[in-house]
ROPA-526350 format. One line per 4 residues: number of its first residue (from 1); their letters; for each residue x, y, z of N, C-alpha, C. Coordinates in nm, 4 decimals. Atoms other than C-alpha are relative to their C-alpha. Layout:
BEGIN
NUM	A	X,Y,Z,X,Y,Z,X,Y,Z | ...;
***
This chain:
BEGIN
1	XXXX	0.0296,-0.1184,-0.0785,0.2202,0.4310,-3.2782,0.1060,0.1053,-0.0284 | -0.1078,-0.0718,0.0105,0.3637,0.7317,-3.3540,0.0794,0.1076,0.0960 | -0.0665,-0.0789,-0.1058,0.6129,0.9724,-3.1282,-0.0985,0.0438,0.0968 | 0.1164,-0.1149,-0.0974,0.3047,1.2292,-3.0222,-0.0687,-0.1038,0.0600;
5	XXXX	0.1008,0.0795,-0.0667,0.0821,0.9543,-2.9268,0.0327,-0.0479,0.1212 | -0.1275,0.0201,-0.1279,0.3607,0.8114,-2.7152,0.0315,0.0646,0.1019 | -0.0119,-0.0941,-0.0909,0.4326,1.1214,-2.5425,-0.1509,0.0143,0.0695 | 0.1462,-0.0427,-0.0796,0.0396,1.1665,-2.4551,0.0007,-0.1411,0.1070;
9	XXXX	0.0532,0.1068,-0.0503,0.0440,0.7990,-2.3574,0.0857,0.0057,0.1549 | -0.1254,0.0035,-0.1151,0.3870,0.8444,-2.1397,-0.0706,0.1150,0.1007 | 0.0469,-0.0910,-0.0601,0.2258,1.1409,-2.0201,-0.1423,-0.0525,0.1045 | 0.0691,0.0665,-0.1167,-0.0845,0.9660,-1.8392,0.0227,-0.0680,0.0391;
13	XXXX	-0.0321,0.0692,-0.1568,0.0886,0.7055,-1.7024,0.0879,0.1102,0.1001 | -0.0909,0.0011,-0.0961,0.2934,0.9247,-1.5371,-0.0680,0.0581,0.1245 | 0.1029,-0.0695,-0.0525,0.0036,1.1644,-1.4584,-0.0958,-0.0601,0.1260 | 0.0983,0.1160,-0.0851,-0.2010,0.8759,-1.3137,0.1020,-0.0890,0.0849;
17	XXXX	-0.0951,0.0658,-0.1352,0.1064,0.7237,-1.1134,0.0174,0.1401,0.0843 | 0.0202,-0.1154,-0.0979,0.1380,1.0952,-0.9695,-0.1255,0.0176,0.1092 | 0.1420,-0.0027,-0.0640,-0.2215,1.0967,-0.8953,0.0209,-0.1322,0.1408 | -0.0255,0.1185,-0.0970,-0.1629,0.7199,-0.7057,0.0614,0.0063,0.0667;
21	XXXX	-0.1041,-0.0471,-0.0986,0.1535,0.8538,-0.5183,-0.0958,0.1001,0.0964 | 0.0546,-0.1133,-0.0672,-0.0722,1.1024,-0.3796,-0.1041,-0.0615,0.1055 | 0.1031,-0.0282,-0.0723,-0.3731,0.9474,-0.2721,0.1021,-0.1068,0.1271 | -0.0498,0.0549,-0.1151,-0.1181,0.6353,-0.1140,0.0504,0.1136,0.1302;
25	XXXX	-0.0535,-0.0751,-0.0862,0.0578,0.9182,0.0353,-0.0882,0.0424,0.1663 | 0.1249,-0.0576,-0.0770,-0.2760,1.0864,0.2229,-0.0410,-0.1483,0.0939 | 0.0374,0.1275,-0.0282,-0.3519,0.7080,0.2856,0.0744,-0.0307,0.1661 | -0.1020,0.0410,-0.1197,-0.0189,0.6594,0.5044,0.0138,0.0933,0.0751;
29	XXXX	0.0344,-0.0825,-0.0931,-0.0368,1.0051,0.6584,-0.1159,-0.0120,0.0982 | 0.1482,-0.0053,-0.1062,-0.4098,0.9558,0.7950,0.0559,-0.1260,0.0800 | -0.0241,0.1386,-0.0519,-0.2857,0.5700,0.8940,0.1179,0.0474,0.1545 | -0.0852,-0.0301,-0.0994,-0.0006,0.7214,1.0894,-0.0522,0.0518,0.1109;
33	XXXX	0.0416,-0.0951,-0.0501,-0.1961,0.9889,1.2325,-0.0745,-0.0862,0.0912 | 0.0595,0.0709,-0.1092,-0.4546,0.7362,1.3783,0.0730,-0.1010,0.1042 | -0.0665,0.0559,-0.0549,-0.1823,0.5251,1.4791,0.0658,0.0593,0.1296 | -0.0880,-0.0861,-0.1040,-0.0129,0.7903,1.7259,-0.1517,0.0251,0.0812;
37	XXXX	0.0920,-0.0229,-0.0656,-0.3634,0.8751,1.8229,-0.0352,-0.1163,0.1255 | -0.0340,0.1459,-0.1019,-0.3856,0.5244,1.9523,0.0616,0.0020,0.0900 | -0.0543,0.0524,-0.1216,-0.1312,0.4967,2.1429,-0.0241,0.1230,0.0904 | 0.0649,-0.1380,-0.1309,-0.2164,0.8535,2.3237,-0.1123,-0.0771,0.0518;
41	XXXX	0.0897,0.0589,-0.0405,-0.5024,0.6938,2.3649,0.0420,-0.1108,0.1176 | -0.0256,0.0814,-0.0600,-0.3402,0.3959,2.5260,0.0768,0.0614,0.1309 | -0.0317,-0.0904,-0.0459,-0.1015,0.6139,2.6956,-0.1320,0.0185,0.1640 | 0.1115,-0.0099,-0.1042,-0.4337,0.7584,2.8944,-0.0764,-0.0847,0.0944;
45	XXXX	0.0633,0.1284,-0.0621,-0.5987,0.4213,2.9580,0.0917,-0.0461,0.1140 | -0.1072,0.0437,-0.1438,-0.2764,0.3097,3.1760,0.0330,0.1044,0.1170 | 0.0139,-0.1090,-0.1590,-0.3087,0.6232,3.3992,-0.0977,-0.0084,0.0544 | 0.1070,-0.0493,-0.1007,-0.5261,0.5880,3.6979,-0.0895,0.1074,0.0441;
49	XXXX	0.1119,-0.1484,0.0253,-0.6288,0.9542,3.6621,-0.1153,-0.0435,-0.0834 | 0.1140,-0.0225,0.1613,-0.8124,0.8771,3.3412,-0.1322,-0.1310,0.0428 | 0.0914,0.1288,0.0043,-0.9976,0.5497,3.5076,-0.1635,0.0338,-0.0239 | 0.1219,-0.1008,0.0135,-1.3200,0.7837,3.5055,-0.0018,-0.0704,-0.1385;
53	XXXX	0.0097,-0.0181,0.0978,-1.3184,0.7884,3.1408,0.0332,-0.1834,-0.0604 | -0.0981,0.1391,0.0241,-1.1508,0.3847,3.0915,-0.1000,-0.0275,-0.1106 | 0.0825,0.0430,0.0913,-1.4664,0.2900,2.8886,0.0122,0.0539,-0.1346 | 0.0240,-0.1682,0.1197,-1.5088,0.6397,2.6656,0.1977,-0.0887,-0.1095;
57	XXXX	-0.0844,0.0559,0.0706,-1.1194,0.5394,2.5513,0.0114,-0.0733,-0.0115 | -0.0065,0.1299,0.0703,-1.1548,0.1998,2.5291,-0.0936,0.0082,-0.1564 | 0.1159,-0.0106,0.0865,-1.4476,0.2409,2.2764,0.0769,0.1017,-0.0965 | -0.0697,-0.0421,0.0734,-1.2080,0.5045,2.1004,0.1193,-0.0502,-0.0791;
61	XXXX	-0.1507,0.0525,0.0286,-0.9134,0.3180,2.0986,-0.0530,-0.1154,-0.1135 | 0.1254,0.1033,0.0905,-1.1992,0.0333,1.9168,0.0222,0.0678,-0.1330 | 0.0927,-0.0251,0.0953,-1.3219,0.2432,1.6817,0.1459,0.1035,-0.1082 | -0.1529,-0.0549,0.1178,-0.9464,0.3863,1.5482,0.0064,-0.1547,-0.0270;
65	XXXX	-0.0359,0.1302,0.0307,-0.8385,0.0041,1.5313,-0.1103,-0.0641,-0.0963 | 0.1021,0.0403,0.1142,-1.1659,-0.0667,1.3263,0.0983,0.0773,-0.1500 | -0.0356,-0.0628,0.1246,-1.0490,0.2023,1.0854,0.1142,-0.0103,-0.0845 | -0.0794,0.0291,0.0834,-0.7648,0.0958,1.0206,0.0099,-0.1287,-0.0608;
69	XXXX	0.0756,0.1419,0.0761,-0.8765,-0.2918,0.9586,-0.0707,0.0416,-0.1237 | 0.0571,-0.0533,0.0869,-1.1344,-0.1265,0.7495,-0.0254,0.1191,-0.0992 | -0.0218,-0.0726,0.0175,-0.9822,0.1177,0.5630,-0.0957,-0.0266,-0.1295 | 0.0384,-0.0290,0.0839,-1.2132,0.2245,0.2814,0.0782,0.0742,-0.1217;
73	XXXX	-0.1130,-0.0748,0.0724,-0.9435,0.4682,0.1123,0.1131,-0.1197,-0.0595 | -0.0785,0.1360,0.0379,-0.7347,0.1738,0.0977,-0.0445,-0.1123,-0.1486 | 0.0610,0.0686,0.1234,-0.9922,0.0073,-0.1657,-0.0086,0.0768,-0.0735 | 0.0534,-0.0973,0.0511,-1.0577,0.3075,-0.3061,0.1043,0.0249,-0.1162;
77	XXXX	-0.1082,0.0211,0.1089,-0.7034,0.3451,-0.4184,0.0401,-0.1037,-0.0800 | -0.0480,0.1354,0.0854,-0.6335,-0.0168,-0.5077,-0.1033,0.0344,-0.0977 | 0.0406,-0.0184,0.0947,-0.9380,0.0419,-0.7120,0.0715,0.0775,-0.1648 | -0.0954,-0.1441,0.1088,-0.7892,0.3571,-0.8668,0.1189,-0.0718,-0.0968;
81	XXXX	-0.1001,0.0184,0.0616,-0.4634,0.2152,-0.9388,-0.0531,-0.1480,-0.1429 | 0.0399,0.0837,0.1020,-0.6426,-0.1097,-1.1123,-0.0347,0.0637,-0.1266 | 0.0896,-0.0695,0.1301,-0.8654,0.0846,-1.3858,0.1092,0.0819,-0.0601 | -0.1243,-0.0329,0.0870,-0.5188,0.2885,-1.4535,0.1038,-0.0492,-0.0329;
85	XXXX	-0.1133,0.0605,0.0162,-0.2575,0.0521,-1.4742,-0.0698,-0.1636,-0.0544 | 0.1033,0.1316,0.0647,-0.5229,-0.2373,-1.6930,0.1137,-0.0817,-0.0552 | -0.0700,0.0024,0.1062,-0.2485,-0.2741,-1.9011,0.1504,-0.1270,0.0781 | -0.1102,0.0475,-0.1461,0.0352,-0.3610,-1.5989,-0.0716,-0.1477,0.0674;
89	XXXX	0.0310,0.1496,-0.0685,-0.1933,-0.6311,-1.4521,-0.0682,-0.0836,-0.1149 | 0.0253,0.1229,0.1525,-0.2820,-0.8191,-1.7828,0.1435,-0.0406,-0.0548 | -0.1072,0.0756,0.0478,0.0531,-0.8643,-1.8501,0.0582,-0.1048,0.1469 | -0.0499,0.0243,-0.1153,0.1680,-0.9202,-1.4899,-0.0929,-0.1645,0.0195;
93	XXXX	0.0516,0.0575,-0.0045,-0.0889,-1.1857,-1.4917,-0.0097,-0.0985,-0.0819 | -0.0345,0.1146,0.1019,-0.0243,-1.3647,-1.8121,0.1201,-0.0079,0.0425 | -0.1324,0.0588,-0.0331,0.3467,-1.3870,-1.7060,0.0182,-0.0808,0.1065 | -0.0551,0.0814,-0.1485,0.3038,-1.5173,-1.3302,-0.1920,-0.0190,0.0155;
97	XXXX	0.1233,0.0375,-0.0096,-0.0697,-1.6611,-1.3828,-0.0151,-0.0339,0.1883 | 0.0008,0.0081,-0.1458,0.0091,-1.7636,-1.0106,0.0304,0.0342,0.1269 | -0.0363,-0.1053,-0.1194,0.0627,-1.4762,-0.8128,-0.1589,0.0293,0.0837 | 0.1041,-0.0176,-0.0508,-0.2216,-1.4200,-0.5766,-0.0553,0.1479,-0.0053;
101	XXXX	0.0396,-0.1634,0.0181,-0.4128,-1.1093,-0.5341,0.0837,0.0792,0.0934 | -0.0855,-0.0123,-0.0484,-0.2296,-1.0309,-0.2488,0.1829,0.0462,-0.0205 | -0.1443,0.0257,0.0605,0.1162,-1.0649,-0.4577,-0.0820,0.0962,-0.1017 | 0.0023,-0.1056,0.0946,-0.0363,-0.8555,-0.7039,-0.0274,0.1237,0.0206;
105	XXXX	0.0349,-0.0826,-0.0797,-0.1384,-0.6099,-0.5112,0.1461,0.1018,0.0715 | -0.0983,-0.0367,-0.0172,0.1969,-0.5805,-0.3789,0.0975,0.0348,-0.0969 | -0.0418,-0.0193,0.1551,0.3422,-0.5416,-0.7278,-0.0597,0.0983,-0.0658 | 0.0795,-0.1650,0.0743,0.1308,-0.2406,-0.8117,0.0733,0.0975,0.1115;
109	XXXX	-0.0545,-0.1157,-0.1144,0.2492,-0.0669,-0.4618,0.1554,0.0231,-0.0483 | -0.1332,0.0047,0.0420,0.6139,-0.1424,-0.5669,0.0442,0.0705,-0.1493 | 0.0088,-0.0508,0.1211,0.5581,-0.0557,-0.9314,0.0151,0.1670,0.0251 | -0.0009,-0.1192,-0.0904,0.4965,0.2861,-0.7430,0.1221,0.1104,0.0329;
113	XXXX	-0.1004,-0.0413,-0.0618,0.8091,0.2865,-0.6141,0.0050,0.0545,0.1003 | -0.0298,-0.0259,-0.1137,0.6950,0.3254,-0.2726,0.0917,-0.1035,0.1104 | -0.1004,0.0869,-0.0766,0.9210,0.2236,0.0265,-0.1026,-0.1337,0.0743 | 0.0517,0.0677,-0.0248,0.8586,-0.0801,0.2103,-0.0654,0.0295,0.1629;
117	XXXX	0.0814,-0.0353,-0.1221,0.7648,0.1215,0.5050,-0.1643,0.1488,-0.0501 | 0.1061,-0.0631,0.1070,0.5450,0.3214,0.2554,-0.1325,-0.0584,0.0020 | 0.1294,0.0809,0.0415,0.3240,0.0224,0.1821,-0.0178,-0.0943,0.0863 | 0.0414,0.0638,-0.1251,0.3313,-0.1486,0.5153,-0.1147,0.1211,0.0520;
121	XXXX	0.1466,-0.0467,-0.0443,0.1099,0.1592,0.6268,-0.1123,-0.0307,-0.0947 | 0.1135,-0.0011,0.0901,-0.0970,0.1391,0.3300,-0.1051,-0.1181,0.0006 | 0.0328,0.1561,0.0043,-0.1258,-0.2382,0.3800,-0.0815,-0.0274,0.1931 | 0.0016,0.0034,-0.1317,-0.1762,-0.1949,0.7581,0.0773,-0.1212,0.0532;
125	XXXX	-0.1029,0.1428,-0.0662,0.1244,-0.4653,0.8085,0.1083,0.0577,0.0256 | -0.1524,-0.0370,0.0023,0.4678,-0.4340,0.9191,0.1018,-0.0020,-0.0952 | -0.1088,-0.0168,0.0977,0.7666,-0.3412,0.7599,0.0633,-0.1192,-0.0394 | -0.0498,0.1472,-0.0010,0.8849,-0.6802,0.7904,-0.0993,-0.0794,-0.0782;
129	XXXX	0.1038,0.0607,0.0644,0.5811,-0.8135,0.6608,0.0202,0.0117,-0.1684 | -0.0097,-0.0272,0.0912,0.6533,-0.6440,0.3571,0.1488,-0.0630,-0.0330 | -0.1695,0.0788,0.0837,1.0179,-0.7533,0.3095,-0.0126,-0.1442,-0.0223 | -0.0163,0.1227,-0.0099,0.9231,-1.0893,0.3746,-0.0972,-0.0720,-0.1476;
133	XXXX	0.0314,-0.0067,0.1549,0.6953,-1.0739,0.0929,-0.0023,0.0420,-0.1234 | -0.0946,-0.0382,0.0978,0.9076,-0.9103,-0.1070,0.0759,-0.0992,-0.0202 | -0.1229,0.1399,0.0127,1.1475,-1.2034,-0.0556,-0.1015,-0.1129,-0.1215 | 0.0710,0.1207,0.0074,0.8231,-1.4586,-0.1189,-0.0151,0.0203,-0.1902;
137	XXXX	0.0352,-0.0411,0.1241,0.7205,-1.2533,-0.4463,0.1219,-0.0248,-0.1332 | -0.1679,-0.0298,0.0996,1.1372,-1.2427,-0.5922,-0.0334,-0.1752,-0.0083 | -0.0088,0.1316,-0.0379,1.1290,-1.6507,-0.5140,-0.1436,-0.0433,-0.1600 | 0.0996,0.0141,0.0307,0.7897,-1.6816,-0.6840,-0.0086,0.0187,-0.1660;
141	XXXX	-0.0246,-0.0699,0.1567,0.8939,-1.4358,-1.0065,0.1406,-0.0979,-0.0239 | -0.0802,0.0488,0.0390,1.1950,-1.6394,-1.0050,0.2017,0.0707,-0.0523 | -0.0615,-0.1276,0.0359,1.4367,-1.3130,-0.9661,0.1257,-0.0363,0.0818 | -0.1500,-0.0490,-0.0895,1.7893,-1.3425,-0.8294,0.0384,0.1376,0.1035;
145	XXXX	-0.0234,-0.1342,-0.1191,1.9133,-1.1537,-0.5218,0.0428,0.1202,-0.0424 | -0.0993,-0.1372,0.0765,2.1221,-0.9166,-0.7553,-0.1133,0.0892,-0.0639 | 0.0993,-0.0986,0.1155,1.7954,-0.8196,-0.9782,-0.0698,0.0747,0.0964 | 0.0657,-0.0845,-0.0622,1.6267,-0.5188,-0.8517,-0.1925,0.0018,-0.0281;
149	XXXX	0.1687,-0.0096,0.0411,1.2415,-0.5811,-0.7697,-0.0710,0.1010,-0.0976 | 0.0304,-0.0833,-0.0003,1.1606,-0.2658,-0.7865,-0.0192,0.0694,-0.1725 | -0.0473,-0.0475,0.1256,1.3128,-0.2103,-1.1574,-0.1004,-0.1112,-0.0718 | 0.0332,0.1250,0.0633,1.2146,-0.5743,-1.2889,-0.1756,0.0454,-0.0008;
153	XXXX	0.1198,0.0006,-0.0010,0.8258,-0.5148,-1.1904,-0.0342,0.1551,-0.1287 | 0.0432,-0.1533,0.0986,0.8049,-0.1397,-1.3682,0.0317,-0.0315,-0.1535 | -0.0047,-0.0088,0.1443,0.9108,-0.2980,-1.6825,-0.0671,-0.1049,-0.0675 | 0.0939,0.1110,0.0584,0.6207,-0.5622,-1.7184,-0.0725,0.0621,-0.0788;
***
């Protein structure tokens, strides 16, 4: 391959990890957004003023908590990022044949270089959730405490 080709090639991954920073981004903004909504929501439900209404926000407070179980955007991007990064999970996959989808999944968000409170919204889990399988994933890849996930995964 020669230089120019290289540069075009360097040039859409970076293009298409920009693009993926973006839509996660929109992803964890809307996630947040319904999240605060929630608890206003909840908020209202524990005031006796609002008992009138107790149903109307229960059935709201439902139908945010669906959306974020069932985030569609959420597949939408994992999709996304699969079909552009083919390359990243064929290797990632011949090297650690026994990472789950789950674990690989988390290895594309990281690849990213989003934080781990980044891809706990994205994931709809806690921050903790994520460190802990950050820990499970380093254990798994076989990575010492000193090696940097974050680095080690971007150069599969």
């Amino acid at each position: 391959m020669d230089k120019s080709s290289n540069l075009v090639n360097n040039s859409n991954i970076s293009e298409n990890s920009s693009e993926a920073i973006d839509m996660a981004l929109n992803i964890i903004q809307k996630n947040d957004s319904l999240i605060k909504l929630s608890r206003k929501i909840e908020l209202f439900r524990a005031n006796p003023k609002f008992e009138v209404c107790y149903k109307e926000l229960f059935e709201l407070h439902n139908m945010i908590r669906e959306t974020l179980q069932l985030d569609k955007d959420r597949d939408t991007f994992q999709l996304y990022v699969q079909e552009n990064n083919e390359l990243f999970y064929s290797s990632l996959k011949e090297k650690y044949p026994k990472l789950s989808a789950k674990e690989i999944r988390l290895c594309s968000l990281i690849r990213l270089d989003l934080s781990s409170k980044e891809i706990s919204s994205i994931l709809n889990i806690s921050s903790k959730s994520v460190e802990m399988n950050r820990y499970r994933l380093r254990k798994k890849m076989q990575l010492s405490s000193r090696a940097n996930l974050s680095e080690f995964i971007r150069e599969i």
